[in-house]
TINU-50578 format. One line per field, with one value per residue (C-alpha): residue in three letters; x, y, z. Coordinates in Angstrom, 3 decimals, always signed. Example, Ala and Ser with C-alpha at 12.3 -4.5 7.8 and 13.67 -1.06 7.14 Angstrom:
REM TINU-50578
marse	(ALA | SER)
px	(+12.300 | +13.670)
py	(-4.500 | -1.060)
pz	(+7.800 | +7.140)
***
This chain:
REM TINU-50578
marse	(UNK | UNK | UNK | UNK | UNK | UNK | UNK | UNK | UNK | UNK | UNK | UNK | UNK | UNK | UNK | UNK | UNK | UNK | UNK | UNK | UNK | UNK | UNK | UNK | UNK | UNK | UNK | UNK | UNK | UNK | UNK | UNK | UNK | UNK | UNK | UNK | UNK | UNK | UNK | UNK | UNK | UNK | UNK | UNK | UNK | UNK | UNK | UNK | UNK | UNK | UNK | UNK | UNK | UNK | UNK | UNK | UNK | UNK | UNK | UNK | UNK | UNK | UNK | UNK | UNK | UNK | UNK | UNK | UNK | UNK | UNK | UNK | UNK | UNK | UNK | UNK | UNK | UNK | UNK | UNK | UNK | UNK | UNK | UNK | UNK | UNK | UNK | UNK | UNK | UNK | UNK | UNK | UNK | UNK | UNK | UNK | UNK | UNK | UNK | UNK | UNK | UNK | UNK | UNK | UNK | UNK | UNK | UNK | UNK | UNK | UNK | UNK | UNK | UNK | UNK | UNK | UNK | UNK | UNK | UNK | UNK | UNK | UNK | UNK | UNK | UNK | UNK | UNK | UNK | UNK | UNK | UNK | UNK | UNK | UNK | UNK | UNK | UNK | UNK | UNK | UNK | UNK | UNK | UNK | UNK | UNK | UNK | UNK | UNK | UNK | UNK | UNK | UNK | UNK | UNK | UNK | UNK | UNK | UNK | UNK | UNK | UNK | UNK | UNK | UNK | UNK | UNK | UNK | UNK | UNK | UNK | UNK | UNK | UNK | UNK | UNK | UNK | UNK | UNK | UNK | UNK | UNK | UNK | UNK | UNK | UNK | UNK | UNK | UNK | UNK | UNK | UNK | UNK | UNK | UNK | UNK | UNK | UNK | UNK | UNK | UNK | UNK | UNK | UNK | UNK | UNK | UNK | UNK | UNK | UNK | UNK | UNK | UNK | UNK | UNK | UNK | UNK | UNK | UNK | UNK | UNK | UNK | UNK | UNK | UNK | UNK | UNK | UNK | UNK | UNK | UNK | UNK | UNK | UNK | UNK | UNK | UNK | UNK | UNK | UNK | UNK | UNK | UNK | UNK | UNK | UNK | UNK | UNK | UNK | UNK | UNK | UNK | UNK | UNK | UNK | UNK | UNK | UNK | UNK | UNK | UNK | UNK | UNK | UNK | UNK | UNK | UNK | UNK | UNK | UNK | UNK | UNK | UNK | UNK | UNK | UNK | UNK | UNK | UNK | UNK | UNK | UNK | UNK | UNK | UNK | UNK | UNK | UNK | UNK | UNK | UNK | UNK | UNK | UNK | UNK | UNK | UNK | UNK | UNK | UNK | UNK | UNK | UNK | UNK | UNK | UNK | UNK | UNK | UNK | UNK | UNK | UNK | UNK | UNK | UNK | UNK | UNK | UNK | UNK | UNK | UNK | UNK | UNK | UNK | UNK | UNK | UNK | UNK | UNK | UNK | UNK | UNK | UNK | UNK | UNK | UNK | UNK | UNK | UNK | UNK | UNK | UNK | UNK | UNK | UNK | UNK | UNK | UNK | UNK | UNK | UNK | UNK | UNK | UNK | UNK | UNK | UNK | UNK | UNK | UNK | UNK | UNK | UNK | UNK | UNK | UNK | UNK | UNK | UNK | UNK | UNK | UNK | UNK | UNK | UNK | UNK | UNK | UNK | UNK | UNK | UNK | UNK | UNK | UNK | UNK | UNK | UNK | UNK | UNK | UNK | UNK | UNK | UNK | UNK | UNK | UNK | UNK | UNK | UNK | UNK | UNK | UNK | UNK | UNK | UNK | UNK | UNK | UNK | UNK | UNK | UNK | UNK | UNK | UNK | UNK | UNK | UNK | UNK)
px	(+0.000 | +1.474 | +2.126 | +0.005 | +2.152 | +3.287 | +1.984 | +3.692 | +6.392 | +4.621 | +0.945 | -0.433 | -1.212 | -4.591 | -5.035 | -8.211 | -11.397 | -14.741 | -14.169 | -11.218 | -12.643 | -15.633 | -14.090 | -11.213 | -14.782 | -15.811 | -12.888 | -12.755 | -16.062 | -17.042 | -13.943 | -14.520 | -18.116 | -19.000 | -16.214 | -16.067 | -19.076 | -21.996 | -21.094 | -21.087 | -24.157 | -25.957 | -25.291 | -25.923 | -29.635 | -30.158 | -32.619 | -33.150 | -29.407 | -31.835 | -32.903 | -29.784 | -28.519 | -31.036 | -30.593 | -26.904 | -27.297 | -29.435 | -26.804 | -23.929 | -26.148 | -26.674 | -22.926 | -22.080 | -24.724 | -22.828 | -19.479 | -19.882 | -21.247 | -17.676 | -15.370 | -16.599 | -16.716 | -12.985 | -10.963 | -7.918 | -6.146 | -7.996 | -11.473 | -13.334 | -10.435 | -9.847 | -13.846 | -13.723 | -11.422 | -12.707 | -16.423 | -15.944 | -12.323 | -8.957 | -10.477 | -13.176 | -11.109 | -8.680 | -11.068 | -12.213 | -8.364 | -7.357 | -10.611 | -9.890 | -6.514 | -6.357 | -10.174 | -8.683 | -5.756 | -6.956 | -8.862 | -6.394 | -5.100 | -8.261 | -8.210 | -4.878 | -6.233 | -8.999 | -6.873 | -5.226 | -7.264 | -9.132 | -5.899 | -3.484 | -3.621 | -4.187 | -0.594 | +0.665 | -2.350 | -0.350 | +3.207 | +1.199 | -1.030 | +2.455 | +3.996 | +0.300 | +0.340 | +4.572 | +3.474 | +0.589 | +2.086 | +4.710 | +2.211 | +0.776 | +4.196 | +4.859 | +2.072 | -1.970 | -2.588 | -1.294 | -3.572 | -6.394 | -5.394 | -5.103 | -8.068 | -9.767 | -8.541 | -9.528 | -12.761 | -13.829 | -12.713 | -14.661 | -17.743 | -17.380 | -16.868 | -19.829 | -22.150 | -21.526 | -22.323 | -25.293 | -26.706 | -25.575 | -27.224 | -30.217 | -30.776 | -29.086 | -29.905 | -27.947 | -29.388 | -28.701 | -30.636 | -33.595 | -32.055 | -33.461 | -31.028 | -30.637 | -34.123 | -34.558 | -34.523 | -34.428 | -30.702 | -29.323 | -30.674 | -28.856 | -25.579 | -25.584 | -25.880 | -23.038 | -21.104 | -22.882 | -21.670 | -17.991 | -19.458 | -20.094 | -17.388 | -15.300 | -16.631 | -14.529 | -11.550 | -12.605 | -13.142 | -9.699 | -8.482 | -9.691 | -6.325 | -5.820 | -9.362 | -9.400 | -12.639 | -13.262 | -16.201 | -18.059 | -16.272 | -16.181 | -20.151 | -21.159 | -18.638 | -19.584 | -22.727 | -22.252 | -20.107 | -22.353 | -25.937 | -23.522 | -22.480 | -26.188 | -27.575 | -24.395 | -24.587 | -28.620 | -28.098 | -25.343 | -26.877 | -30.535 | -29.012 | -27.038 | -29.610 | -31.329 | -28.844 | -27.307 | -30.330 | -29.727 | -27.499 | -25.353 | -24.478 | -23.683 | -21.378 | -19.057 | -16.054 | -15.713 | -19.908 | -19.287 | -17.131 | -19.835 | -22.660 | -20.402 | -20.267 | -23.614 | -23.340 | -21.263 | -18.659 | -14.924 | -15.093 | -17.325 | -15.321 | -12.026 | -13.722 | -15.222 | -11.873 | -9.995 | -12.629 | -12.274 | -8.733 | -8.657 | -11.750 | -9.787 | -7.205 | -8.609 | -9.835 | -6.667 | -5.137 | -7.937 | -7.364 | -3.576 | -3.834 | -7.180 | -5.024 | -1.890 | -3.998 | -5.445 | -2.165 | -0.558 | -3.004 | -2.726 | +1.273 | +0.677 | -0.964 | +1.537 | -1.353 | +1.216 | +4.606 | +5.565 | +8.393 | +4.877 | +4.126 | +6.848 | +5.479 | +7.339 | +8.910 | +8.542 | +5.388 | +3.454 | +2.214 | +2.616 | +5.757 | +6.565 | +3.334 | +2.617 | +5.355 | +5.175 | +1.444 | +2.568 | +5.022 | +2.116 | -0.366 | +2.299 | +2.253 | -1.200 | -1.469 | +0.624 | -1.526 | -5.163 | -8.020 | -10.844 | -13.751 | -12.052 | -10.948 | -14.506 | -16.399 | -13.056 | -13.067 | -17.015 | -16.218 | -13.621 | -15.200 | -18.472 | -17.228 | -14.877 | -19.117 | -20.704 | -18.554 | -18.552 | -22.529 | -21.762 | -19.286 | -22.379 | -24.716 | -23.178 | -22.508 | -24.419 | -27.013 | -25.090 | -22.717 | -25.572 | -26.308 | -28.599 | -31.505 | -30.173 | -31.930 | -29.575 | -26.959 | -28.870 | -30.254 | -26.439 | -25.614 | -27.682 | -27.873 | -23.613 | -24.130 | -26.910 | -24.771 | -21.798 | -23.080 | -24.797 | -21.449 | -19.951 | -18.606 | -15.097 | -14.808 | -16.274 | -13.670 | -11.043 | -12.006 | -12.659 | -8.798 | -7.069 | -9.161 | -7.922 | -4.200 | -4.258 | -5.862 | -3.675 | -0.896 | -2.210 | -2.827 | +0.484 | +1.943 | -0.389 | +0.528 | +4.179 | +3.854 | +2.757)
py	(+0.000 | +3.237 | +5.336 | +8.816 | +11.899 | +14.088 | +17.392 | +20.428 | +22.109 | +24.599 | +22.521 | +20.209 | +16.915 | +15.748 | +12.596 | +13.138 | +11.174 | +11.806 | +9.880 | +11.467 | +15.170 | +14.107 | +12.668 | +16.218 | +18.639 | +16.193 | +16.120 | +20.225 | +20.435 | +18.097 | +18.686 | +22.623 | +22.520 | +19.979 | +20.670 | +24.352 | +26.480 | +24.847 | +26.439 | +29.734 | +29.450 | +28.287 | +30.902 | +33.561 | +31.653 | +29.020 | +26.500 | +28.286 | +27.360 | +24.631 | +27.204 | +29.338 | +25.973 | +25.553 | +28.860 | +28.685 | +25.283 | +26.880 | +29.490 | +26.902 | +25.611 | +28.180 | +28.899 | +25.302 | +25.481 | +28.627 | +27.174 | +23.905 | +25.421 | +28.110 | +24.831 | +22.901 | +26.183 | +26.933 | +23.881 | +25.200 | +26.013 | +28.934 | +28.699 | +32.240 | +33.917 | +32.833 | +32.929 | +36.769 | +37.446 | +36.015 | +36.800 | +40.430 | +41.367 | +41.815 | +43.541 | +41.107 | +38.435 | +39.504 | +40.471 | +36.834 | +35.419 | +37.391 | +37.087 | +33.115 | +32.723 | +35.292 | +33.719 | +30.110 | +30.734 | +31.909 | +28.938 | +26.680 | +27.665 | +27.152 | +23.626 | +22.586 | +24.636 | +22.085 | +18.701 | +19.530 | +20.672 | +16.913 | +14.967 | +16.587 | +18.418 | +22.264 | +23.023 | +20.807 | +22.241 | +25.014 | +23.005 | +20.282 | +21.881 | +23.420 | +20.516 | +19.207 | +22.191 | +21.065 | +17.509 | +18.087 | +21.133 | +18.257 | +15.781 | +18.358 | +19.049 | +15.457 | +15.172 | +15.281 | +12.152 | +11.427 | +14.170 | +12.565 | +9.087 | +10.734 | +12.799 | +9.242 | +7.938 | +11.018 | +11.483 | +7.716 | +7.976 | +11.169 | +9.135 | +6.988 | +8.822 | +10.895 | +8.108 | +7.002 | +10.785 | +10.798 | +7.878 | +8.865 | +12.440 | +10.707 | +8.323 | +10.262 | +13.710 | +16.082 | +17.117 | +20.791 | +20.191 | +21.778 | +24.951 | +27.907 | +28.933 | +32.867 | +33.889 | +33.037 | +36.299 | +36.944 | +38.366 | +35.557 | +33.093 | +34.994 | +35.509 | +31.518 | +31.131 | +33.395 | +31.521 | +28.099 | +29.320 | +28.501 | +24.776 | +24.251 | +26.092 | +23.093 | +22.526 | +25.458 | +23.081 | +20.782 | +24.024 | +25.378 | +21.956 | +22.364 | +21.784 | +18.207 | +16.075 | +13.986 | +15.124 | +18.074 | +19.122 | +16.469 | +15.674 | +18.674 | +19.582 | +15.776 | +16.210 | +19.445 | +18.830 | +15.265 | +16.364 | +19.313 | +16.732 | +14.128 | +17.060 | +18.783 | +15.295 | +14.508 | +18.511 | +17.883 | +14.470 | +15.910 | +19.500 | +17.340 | +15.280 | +17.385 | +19.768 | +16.985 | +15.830 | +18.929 | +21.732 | +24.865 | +26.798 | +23.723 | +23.766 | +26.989 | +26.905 | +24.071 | +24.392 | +20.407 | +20.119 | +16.149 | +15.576 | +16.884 | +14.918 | +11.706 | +12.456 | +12.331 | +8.153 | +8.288 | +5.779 | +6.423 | +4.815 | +7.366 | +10.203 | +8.311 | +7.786 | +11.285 | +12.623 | +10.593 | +11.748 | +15.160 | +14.880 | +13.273 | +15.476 | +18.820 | +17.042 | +16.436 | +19.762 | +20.940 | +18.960 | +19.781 | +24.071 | +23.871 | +22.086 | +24.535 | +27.540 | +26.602 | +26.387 | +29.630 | +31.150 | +29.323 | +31.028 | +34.401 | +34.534 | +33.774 | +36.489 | +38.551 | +39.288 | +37.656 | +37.294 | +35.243 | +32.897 | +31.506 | +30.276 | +27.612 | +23.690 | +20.753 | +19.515 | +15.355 | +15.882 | +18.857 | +20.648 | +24.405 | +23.861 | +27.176 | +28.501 | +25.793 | +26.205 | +29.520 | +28.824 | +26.344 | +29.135 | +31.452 | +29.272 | +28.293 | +31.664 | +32.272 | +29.268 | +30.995 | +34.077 | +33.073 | +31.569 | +29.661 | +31.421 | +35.014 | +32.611 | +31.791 | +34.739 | +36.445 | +32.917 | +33.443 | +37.022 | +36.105 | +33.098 | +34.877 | +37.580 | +35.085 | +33.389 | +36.767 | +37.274 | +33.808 | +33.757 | +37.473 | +35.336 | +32.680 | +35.483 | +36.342 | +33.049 | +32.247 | +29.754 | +27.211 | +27.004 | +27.661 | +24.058 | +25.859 | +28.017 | +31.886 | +33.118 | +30.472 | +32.928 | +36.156 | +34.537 | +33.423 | +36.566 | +38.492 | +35.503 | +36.031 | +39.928 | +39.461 | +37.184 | +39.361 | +42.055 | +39.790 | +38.815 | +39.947 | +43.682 | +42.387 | +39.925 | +42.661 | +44.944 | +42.547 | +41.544 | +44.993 | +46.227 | +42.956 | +43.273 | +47.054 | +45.927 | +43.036 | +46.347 | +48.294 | +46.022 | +45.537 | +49.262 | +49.687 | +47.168 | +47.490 | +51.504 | +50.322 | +48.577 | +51.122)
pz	(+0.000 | -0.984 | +2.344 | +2.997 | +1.307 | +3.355 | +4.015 | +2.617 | +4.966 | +6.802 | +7.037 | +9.311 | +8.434 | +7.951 | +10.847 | +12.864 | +11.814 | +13.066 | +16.543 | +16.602 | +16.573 | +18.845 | +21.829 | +21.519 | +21.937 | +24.389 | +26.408 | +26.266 | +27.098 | +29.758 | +31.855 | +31.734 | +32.377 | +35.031 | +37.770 | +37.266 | +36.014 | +38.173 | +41.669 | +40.251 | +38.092 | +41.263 | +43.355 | +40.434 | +39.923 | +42.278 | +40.931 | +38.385 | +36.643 | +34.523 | +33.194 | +32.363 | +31.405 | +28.150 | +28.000 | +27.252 | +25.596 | +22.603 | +22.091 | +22.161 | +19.588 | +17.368 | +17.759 | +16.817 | +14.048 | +12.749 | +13.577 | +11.547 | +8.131 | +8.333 | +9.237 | +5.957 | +4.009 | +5.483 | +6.912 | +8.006 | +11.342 | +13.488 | +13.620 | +13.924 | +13.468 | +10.330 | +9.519 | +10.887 | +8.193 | +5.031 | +5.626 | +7.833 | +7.028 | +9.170 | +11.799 | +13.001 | +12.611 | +15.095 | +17.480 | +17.529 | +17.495 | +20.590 | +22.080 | +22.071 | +22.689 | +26.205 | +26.824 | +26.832 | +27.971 | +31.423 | +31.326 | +30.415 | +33.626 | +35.202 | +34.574 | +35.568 | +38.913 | +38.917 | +38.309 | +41.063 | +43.593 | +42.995 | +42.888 | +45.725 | +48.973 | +49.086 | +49.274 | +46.134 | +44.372 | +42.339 | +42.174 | +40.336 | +38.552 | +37.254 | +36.086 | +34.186 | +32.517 | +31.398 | +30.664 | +28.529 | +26.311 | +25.357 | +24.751 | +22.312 | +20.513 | +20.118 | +17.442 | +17.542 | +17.286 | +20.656 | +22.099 | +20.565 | +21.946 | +25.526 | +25.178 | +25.027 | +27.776 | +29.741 | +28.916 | +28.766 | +32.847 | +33.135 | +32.167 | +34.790 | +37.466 | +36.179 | +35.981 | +39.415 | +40.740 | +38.836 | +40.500 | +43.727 | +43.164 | +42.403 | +45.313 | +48.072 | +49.618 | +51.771 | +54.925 | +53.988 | +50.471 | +51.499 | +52.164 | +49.989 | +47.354 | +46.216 | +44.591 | +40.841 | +38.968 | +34.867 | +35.741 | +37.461 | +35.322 | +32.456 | +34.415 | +35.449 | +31.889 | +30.784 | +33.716 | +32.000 | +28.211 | +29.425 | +29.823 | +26.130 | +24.471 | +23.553 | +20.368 | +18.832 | +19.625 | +16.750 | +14.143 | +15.391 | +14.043 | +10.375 | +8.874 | +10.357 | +10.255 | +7.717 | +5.076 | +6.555 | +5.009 | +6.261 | +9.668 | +10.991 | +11.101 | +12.142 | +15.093 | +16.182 | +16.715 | +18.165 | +20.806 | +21.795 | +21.899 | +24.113 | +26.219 | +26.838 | +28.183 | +30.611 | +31.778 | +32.426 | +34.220 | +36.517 | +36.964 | +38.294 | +40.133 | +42.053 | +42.858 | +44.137 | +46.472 | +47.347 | +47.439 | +45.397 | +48.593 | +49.006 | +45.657 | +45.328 | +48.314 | +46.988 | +46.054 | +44.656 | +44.116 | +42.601 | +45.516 | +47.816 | +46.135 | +46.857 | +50.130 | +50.734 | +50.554 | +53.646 | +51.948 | +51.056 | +47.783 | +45.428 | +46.535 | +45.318 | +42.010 | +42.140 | +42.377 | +40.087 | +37.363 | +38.219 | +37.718 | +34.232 | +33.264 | +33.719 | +31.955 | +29.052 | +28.796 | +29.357 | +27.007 | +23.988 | +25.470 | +24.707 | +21.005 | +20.247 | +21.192 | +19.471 | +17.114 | +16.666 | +17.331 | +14.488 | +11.919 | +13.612 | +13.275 | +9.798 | +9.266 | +11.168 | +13.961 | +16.231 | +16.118 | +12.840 | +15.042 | +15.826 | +12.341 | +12.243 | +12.402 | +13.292 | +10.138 | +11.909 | +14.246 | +12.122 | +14.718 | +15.803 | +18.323 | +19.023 | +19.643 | +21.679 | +24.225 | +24.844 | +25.708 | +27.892 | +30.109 | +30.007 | +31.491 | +34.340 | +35.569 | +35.250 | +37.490 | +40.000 | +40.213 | +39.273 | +40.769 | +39.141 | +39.455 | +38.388 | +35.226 | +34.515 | +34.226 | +32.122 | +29.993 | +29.240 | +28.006 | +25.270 | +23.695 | +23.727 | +21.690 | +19.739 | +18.854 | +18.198 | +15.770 | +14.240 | +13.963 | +12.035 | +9.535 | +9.125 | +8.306 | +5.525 | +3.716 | +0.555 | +0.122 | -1.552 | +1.585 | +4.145 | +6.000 | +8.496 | +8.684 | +8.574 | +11.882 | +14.028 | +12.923 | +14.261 | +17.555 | +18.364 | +17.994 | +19.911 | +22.626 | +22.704 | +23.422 | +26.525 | +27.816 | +27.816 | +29.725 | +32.366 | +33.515 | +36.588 | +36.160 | +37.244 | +33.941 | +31.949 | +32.999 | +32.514 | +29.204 | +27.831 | +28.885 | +27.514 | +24.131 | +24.230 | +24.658 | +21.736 | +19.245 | +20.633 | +19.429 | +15.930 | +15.355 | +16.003 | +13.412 | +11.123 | +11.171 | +11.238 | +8.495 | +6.120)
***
C-alpha cells in the first residue's frame, strides 16, 4: 500500500477522523463545564441554573450550528479567526483570534487549577497543577494524534466517574438540600448562563483543528454537533441530580460540588472515584485548550497578527511547536496568580465575543454554503451579546482592557507597516 504523502512544509497533516474530533470537543467540554461552572451558576440563579442551562445550551447551539457550516466552508487552522477574516475582514477576525486565545488561555489555567485541587492536597495544588500544565504542552508538541489518543482515555474515565455521581445524586440527599437557594430572577438566570456558556465552548476546539481532520467538510459539522448533543444530556443528568442531592445553597457553596454529592453516601469509595474523574476530566480539557489555542495562534502569526516565530510547524510531528510552548510558560504563571472562578467569568467574556462574531461570519454566507436556517446565525448573535453584559462587572472589565491591549498592538503594526 502506498504510504500517505506528506503534508507540505509549513501545514499540518490531515489525521483526525470523526471519533477522533468528537471525543477532543468532548474532552474540552465536559472537563470545563461539570467541575467548574456549576457552583457559580448556582449561586448567580439558584434553581433556576436549569434554566440558564437551556438557555446557554441553545446558544452553544446556534454557535455550533454557525461554527460547523464556516469549518466545511474553510478547513484550516484557526477557527473564527480565520472565519472573521474572510467573511468580515482583518479587523473582526482579530477580534475573535485574541478574544480566544487570552479567553482560553486563562482557562487553560483554570483547569490545571482544577486537576489539582481533585488529585493533591491544598498546598501541592499550584506546584502540580504546574507541572500538568509542562506535561501536557509536550504531549501536544509530540504530534496530535497522541492528544487525541489521551483525550480518550480522559474522557472515557470522566464518564465513569460521572455516571456514578449521577446515581448517587439521584438516590441520596444532603441534609442541607432543602435549604433555599438565592431567589430566581431573569438576571441571574442569564448571568448563570453566561457563567454556563464557558461549559459548552469546547466545540470550537474541533473548528480550530480544520487543517488536520481527515474530510473536513463532512467531519467537521457531524462532530460538532455530536459532541455538543452528548455534552447537553451529561450537563442535564449531573446539573438534576445534584440539585437533588445537594439543594440549590449547598451547591452553590461548593467548592468540589461532585465531591460533595459523593459524600452524601457516607462511603470512602465514590469520593475516590469522584476525584480521580475530576482529575482526568480537567485534563482532558486541558489537554484539547492547549492544542485549540496553538492552534489559533498558528493562523494568527501567519498572518503577522502575532509574532511570525509563531508560524513555524514541526517539520517530523506537524504541529505548531513554538506557539505551543510559549502557551505552555504562560499558562504556568497564570497558574501561579489566578483563581478559578475570576478565570470563569473572564473565559465566558472572550469566547463569547470570539461566537458573536462567528454567527456574524455565518450570516453572511451564501445559500449554496448555508447548512442551516439563517436566523440560528442572528439569535447566536444576539444571545452572545446578553450574555456578555450579564457577567460579573469584574470579567467585563477585565475583558474589555485585555481586548484594548491586543488592538492596541495591531494598530500599532499594522501603522508600522505602512
Amino acid at each position: 500500500m502506498t504510504a500517505p504523502a506528506s503534508p507540505p512544509s509549513g501545514a499540518l497533516a490531515r489525521r483526525l477522523n470523526l471519533g477522533d474530533a468528537v471525543v477532543i470537543g468532548l474532552g474540552s467540554m465536559i472537563g470545563a463545564g461539570i467541575f467548574a461552572s456549576f457552583a457559580p451558576a448556582a449561586a448567580a440563579a439558584g434553581a433556576g441554573l436549569l434554566i440558564g442551562l437551556v438557555l446557554a445550551g441553545f446558544i452553544a447551539f446556534c454557535n455550533a450550528t454557525s461554527s460547523a457550516q464556516l469549518a466545511a466552508q474553510y478547513p484550516t487552522s484557526g477557527g473564527t479567526y480565520v472565519y472573521g477574516r474572510e467573511r468580515l475582514g482583518a479587523w473582526p477576525g482579530f477580534v475573535a483570534g485574541w478574544s480566544f486565545v487570552v479567553g482560553k488561555t486563562a482557562s487553560s489555567a483554570a483547569m490545571a487549577i482544577t486537576f489539582a485541587t481533585y488529585a493533591v492536597p491544598a498546598a501541592w495544588v499550584k506546584p502540580v497543577a504546574i507541572l500538568a500544565v509542562l506535561a501536557l504542552t509536550v504531549v501536544n508538541t509530540l504530534g496530535i494524534t497522541r492528544t487525541a489518543l489521551l483525550t480518550r482515555i480522559l474522557v472515557a474515565v470522566s464518564l465513569l466517574a460521572l455516571t456514578v455521581a449521577i446515581v448517587i445524586g439521584f438516590s441520596h440527599t444532603a441534609a442541607s438540600a432543602a435549604a433555599p437557594g438565592v431567589a430566581v430572577t431573569p438576571y441571574g438566570v442569564l448571568q448563570s448562563a453566561g457563567f454556563l456558556f464557558f461549559a459548552f465552548a469546547g466545540y470550537a476546539r474541533i473548528a480550530t483543528m480544520g487543517e488536520e481532520v481527515v474530510n473536513p467538510a463532512r467531519t467537521i459539522p457531524r462532530a460538532i454537533t455530536t459532541a455538543l448533543a452528548i455534552a447537553l444530556v451529561v450537563y442535564a443528568l449531573v446539573a438534576v441530580s445534584a440539585l437533588h442531592a445537594l439543594g440549590p445553597a449547598g451547591l452553590a457553596s461548593a467548592t468540589a460540588p461532585l465531591s460533595a454529592v459523593a459524600d452524601t453516601t457516607g462511603a470512602a469509595w465514590p469520593g475516590v472515584v469522584i476525584r480521580i474523574g475530576a482529575a482526568a476530566a480537567a485534563l482532558g480539557a486541558l489537554l484539547a485548550m492547549i492544542a485549540g489555542i496553538g492552534r489559533t495562534s498558528l493562523a494568527m502569526a501567519r498572518n503577522r497578527d502575532l509574532p511570525g516565530w509563531f508560524a513555524a510547524v514541526h517539520p517530523r510531528f506537524h504541529v505548531p511547536y513554538r506557539a505551543e510552548l510559549a502557551l505552555g510558560l504562560v499558562v504556568c504563571v497564570l497558574v501561579a496568580v489566578t483563581d478559578l472562578r475570576g478565570a470563569i467569568g473572564f473565559s465566558s467574556f472572550g469566547v463569547l465575543l470570539y461566537y458573536f462574531v462567528a454567527n456574524l461570519s455565518a450570516w453572511t454566507q451564501d445559500r449554496a454554503n448555508r447548512r442551516y436556517p439563517r436566523v440560528l446565525a442572528l439569535l447566536g448573535a444576539l444571545g452572545c451579546l446578553v450574555l456578555v453584559v450579564t457577567l460579573p462587572l469584574g470579567s467585563i472589565v477585565a475583558g474589555v482592557v485585555v481586548l484594548a491591549v491586543g488592538v492596541g498592538y495591531r494598530a500599532v503594526r499594522v501603522r508600522l507597516a505602512r
